[in-house]
Backbone bond lengths (Angstrom), bond angles and torsions (degrees), N, CA, C in turn:
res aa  C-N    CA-C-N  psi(-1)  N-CA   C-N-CA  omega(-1)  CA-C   N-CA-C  phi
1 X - - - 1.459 - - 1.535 111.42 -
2 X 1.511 121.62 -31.77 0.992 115.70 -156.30 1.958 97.80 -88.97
3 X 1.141 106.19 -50.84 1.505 118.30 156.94 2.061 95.69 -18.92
4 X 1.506 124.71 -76.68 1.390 126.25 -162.16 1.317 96.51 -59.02
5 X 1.813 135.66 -52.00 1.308 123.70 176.75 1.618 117.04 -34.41
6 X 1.520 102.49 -78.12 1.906 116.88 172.61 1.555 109.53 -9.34
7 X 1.219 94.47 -66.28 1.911 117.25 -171.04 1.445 109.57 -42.80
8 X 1.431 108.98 -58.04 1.381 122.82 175.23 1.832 114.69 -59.84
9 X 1.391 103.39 -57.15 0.971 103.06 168.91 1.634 136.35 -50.09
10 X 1.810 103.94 -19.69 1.196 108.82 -172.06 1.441 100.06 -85.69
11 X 1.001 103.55 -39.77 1.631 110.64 -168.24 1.421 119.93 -81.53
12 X 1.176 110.36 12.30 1.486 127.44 -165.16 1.434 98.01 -117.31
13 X 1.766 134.13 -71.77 1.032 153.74 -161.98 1.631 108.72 -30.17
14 X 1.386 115.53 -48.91 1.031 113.51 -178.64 1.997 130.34 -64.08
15 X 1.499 80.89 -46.85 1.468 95.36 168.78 1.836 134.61 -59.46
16 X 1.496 81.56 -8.71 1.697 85.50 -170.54 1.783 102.16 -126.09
17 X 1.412 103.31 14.26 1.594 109.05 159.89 1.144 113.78 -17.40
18 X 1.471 122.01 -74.97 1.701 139.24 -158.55 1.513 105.13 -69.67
19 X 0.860 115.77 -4.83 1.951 133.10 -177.46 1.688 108.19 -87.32
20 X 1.542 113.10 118.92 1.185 106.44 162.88 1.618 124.98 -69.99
21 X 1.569 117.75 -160.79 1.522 100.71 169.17 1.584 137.12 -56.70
22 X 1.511 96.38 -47.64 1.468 124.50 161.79 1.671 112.23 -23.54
23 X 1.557 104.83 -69.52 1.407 114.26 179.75 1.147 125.53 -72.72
24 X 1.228 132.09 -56.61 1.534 128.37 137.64 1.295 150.53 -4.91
25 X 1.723 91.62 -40.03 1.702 112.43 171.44 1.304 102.19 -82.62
26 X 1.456 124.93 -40.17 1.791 134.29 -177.84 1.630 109.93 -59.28
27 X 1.142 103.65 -35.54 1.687 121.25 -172.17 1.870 108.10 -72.78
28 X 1.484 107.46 -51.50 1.308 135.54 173.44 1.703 97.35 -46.89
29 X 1.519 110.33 -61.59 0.844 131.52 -139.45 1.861 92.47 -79.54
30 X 0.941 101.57 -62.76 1.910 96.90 173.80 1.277 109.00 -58.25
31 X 1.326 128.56 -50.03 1.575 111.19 -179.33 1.540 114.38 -43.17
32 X 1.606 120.29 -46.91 1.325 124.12 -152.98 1.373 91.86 -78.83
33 X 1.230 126.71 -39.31 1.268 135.01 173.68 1.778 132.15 -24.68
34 X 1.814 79.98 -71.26 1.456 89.80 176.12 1.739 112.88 -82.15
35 X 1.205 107.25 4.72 1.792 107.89 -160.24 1.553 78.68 -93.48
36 X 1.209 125.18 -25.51 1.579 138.18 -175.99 1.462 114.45 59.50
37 X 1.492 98.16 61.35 1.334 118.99 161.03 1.636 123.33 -129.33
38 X 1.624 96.22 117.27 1.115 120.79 166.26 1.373 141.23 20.08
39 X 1.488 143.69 20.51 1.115 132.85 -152.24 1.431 118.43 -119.95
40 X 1.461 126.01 -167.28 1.010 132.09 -146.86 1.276 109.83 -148.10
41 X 2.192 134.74 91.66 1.526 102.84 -175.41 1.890 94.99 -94.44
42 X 1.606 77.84 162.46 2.058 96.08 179.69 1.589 97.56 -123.27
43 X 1.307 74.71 144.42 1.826 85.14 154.52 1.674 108.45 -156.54
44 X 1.184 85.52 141.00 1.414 101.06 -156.13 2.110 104.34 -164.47
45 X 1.745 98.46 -163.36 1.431 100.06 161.48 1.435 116.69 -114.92
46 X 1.565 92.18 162.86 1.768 100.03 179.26 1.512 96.56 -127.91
47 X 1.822 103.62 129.06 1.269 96.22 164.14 1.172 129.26 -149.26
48 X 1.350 139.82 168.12 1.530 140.44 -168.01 1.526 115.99 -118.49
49 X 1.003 150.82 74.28 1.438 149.24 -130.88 1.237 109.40 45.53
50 X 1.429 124.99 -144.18 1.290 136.33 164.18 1.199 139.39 -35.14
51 X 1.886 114.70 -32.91 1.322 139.18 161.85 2.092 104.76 -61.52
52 X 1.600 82.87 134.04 1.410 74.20 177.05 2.034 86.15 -162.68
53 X 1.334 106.92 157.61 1.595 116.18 -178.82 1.436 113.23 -137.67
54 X 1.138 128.69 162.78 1.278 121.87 174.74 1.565 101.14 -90.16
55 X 1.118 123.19 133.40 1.599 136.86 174.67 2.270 128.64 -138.39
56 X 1.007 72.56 -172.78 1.991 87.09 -176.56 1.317 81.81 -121.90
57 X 1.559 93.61 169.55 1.368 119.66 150.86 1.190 102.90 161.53
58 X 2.112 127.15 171.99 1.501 96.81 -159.17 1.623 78.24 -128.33
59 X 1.297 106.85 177.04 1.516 122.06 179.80 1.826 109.80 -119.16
60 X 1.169 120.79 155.36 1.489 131.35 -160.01 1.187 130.51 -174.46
61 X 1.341 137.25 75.24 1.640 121.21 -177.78 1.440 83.06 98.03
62 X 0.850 151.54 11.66 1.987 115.25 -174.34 1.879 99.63 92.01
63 X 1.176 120.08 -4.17 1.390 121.78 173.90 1.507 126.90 -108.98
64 X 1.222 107.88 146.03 1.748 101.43 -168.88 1.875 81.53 -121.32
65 X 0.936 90.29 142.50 1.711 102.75 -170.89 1.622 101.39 -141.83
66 X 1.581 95.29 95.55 1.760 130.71 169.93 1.161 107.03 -112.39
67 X 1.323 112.67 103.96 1.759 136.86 141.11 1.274 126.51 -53.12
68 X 1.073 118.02 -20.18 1.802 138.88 -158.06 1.210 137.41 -108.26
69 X 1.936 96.80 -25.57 1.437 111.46 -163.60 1.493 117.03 -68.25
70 X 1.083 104.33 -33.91 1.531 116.30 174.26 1.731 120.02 -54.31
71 X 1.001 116.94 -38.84 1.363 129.25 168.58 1.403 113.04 -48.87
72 X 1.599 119.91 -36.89 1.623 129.58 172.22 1.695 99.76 -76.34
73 X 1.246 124.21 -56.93 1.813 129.82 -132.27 1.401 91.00 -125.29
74 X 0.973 133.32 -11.68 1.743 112.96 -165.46 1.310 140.56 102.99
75 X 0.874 141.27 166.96 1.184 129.70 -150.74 1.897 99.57 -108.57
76 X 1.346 108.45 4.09 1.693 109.04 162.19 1.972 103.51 -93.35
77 X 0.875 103.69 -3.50 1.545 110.46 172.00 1.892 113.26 -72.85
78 X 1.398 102.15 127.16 1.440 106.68 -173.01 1.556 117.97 -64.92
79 X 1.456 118.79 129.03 1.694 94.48 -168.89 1.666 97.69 -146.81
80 X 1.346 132.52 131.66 1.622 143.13 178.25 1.194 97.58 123.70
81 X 0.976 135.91 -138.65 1.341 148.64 -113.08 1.794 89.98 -136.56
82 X 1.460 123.66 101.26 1.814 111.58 169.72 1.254 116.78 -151.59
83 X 1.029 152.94 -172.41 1.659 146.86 -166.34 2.191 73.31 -106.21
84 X 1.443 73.79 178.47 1.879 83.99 -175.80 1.441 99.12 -107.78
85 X 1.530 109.31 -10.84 1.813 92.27 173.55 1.295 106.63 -82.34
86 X 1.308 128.06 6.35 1.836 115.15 -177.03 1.684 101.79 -114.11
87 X 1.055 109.26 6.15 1.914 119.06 170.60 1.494 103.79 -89.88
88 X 1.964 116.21 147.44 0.805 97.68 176.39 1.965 103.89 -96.54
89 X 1.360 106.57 -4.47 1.399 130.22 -157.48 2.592 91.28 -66.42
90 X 0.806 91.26 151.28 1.737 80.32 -174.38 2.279 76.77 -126.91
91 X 1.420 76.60 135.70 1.641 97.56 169.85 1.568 113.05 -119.53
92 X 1.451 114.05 118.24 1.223 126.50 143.28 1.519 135.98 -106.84
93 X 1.262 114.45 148.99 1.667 109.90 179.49 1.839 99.04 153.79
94 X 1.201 104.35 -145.03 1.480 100.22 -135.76 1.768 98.92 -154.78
95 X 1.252 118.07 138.51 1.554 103.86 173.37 1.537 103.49 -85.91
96 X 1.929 80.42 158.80 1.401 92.71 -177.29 1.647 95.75 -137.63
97 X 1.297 111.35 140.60 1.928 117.99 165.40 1.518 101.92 -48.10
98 X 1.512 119.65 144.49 1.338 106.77 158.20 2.136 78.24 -165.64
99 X 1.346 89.30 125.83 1.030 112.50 -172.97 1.588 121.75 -117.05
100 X 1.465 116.06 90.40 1.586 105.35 -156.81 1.495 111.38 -117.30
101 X 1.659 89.94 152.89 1.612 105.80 -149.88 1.268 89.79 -83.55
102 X 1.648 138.70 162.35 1.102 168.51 169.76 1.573 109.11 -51.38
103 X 1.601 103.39 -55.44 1.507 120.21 148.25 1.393 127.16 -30.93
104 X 0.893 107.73 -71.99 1.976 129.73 177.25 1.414 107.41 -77.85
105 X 1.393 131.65 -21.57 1.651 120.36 156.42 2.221 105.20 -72.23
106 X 1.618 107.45 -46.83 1.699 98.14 168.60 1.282 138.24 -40.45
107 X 1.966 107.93 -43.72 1.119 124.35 148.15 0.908 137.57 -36.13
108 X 1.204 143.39 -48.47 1.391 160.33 -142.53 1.907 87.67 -132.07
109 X 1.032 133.56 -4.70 1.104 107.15 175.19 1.584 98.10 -127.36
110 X 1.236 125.95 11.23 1.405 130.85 172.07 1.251 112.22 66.28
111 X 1.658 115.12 33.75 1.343 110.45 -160.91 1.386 102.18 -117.76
């Protein structure tokens, strides 16, 4: 499963550059959706010492799969598809429903 996440994720990442977390997670979030695999969106915080932001990101398998994080922390910040013990970034928060329309994935994907 986690192999089919990656895939998606790989092939996705690029296209949704111009996308903050928010949008990204919606985008994530319909692909995994309709591919009808298993997941989980959060929102919550992400943080790196003291630095910390309010963010998305979704959970899966034992994987938290952030496209985004880097955009806050840098590019030594862990970001795709990884277990959360090999991040140095610490995530808290909470699931939330987010249910996205076909419409609002076109949008967001300029398609």
């Amino acid at each position: 499963m986690i192999d089919r996440i990656k895939a998606i994720v790989d092939r996705t990442a690029g296209k949704i550059a111009h996308l903050e977390c928010d949008g990204a997670t919606r985008v994530l979030n319909y692909l995994l959706t309709k591919e009808g695999i298993p997941h989980q969106v959060m929102r919550g915080r992400a943080a790196i010492g003291v630095e910390s932001i309010t963010h998305y990101w979704i959970e899966a398998e034992g994987h938290i799969i952030d496209v985004k994080i880097q955009m806050w922390f840098g590019p030594t910040a862990t970001q795709g598809v990884f277990k959360p013990e090999n991040s140095k970034t610490e995530y808290t928060g909470h699931p939330i429903q987010m249910a996205t329309s076909e419409k609002i994935y076109g949008l967001l994907m300029r398609i």
